[in-house]
C-alpha positions in Angstrom: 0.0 0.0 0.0 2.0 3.4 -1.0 0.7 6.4 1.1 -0.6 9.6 -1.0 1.1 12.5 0.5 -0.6 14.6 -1.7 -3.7 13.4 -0.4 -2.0 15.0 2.9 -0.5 18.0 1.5 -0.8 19.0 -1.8 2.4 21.4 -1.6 4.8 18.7 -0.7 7.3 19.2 -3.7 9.7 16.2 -2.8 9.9 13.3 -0.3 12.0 10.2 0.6 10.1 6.5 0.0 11.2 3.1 -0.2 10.8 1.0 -3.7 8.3 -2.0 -2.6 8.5 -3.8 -6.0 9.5 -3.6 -9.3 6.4 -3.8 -11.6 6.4 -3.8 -15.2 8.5 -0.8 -16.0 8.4 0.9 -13.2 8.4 0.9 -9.0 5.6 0.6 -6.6 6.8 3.0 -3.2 5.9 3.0 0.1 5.2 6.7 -0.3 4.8 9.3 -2.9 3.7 13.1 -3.2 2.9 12.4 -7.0 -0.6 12.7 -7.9 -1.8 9.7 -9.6 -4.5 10.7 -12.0 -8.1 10.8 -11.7 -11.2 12.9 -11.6 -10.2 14.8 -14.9 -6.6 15.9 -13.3 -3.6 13.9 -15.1 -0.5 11.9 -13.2 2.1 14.1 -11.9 5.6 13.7 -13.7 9.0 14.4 -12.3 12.1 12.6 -10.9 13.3 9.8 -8.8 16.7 9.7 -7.4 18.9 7.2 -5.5 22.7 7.7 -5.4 23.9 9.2 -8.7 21.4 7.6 -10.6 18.1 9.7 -11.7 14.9 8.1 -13.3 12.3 10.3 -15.2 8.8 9.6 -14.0 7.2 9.2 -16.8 3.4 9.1 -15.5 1.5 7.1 -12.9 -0.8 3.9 -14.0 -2.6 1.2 -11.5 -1.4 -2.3 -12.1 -3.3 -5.5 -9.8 -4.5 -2.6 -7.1 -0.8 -1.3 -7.2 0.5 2.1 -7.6 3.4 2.1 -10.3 5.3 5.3 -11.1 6.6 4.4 -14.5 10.5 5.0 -15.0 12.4 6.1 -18.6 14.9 3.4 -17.9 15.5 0.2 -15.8 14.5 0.6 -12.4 15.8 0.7 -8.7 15.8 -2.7 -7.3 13.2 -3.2 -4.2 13.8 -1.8 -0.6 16.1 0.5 -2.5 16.0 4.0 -1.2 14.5 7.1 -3.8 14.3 10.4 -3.6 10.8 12.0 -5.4 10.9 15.4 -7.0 7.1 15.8 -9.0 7.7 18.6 -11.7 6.5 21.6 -9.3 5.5 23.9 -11.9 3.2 21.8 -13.6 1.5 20.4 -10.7 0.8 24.1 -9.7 -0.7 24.9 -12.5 -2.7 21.7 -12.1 -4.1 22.6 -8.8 -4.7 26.1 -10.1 -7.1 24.7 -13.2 -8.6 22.2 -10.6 -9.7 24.5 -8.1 -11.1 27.4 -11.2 -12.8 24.4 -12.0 -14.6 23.8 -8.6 -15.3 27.7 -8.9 -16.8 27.5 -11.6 -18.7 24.8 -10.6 -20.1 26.2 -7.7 -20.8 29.4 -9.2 -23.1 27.4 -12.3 -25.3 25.2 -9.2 -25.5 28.1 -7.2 -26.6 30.6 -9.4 -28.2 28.4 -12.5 -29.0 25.1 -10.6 -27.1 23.1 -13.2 -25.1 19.9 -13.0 -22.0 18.8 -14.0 -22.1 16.3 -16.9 -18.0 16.1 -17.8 -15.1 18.1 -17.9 -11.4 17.6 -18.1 -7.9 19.8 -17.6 -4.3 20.4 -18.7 -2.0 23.1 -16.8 -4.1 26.0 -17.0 -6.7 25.0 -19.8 -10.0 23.3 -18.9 -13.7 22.5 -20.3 -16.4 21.7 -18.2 -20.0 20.5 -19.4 -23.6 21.3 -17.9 -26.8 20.3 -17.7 -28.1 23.2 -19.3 -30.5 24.1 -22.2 -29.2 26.9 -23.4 -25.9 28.9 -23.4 -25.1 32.3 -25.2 -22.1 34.7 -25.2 -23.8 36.9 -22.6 -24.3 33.9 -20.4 -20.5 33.3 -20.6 -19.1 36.6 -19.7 -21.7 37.1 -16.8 -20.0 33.5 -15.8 -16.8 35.0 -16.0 -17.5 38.2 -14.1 -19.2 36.3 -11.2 -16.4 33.7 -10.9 -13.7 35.6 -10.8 -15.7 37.3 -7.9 -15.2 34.3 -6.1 -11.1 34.3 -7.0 -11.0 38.0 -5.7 -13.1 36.6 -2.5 -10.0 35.3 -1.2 -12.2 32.4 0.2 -10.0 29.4 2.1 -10.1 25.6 0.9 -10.5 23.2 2.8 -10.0 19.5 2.4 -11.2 16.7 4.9 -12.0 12.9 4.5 -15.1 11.5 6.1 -17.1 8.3 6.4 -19.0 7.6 3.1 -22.6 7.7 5.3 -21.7 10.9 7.2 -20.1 12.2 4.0 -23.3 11.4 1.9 -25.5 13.4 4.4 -24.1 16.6 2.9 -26.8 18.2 0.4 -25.9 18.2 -3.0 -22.5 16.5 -3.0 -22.1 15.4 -5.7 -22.7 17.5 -8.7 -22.4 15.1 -11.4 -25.1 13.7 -13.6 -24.3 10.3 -12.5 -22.3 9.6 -9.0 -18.4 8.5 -9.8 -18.2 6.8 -6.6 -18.0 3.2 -6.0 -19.6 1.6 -3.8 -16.8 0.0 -2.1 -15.2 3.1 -0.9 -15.7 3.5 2.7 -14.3 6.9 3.1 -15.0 10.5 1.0 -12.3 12.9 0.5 -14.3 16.6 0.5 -13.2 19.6 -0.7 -14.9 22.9 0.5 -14.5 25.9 -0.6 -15.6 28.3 2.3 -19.0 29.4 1.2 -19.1 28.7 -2.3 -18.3 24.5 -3.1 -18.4 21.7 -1.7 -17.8 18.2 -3.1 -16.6 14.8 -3.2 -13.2 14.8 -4.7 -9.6 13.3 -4.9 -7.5 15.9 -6.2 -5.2 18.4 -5.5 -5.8 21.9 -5.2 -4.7 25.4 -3.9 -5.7 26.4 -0.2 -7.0 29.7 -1.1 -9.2 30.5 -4.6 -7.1 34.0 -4.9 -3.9 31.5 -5.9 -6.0 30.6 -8.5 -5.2 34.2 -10.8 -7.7 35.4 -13.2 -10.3 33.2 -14.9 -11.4 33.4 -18.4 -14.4 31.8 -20.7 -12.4 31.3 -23.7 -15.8 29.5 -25.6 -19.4 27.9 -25.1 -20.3 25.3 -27.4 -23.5 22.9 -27.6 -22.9 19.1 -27.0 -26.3 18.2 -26.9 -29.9 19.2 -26.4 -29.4 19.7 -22.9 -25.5 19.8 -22.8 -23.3 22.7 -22.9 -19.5 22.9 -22.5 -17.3 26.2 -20.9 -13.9 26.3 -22.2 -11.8 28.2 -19.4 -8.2 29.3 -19.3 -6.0 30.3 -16.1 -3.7 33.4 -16.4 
């Protein structure tokens, strides 16, 4: 089992772990600050160390329940000693777009009562889609002045794990068409942004929505009768 430290605390740039296996090509660890993927936010890449040798991690995959960070070249050997370093910049950015994109969120239920249907990221470049009739150019720049609102609100972001019953009693937690969880997950990692979002999610994200920087609606676009897709970018 490799411990998520970015589950702990998503500005841990580099730790020290302990190779459990070789899988495939790559190493499972005891512990790692990458981000594994998931939710619409991509794997972490950077670096793993050990001595004078240095390994390029590649991206993160899943292989029998197993996290593997997958290497550019032959691995370390198990119980081996590594040094992580997850490529800081990008990440950042990562857990900029995340969070604009839980702002924007919150700002589309609260104010328009819409779910979330899909969305997806890079490093400051994100769509999101909503259950929503109708979208015009007006609609997308009133989005963009009232989310950006919420950047300038300086409002904190919290992020807590709680049993999946207790977790479940919150209204309106999740926001998607359809609910991503499995069943068999006992426990529900929330994050809450103070006032304006809250909802089930795994990944990383900035502690205050003024990190973020400005928002814009780059583009609306139809995907459906009742499906309609925001194209943001992060400055």
């Amino acid at each position: 089992m490799t411990t998520l430290l970015c589950h702990e605390d998503a500005y841990v740039r580099d730790f020290d772990a302990a190779v459990l296996e070789k899988i495939g090509g790559g190493v499972a660890l005891d512990r790692t600050a990458f981000y594994p993927g998931g939710g619409g936010q991509p794997p972490d890449t950077g670096t793993l160390r050990s001595g004078e040798r240095e390994w390029k991690v590649k991206k993160l995959s899943r292989s029998g329940g197993k996290l593997v960070h997958e290497l550019d070249s032959e691995p370390p050997a198990a119980g081996e000693a590594v040094h992580g370093a997850i490529d800081w910049e990008r990440r950042y950015e990562l857990m900029r777009t995340h969070t604009a994109l839980h702002i924007l969120c919150g700002v589309v239920w609260r104010d328009y009562g819409a779910k979330v249907t899909g969305g997806n990221m890079k490093p400051l470049s994100a769509r999101m889609d909503f259950e929503l009739a109708s979208m015009s150019a007006g609609f997308a720049r009133e989005v963009e002045e009232r989310i950006n609102a919420e950047v300038g609100a300086a409002r904190p972001v919290h992020i807590r794990t709680l049993p999946r019953r207790e977790a479940f009693e919150i209204p309106d937690l999740i926001r998607t068409k359809i609910n991503l969880l499995p069943e068999a997950i006992s426990e529900v990692r929330i994050v809450d942004i103070d006032g304006l979002d809250i909802q089930a999610d795994g990944g990383t994200h900035v502690a205050n929505t003024r990190e973020v920087g400005t928002i814009r609606v780059l583009g609306h676009e139809s995907k459906g009768r009742i499906n309609k897709r925001l194209r943001i970018a992060v400055e």
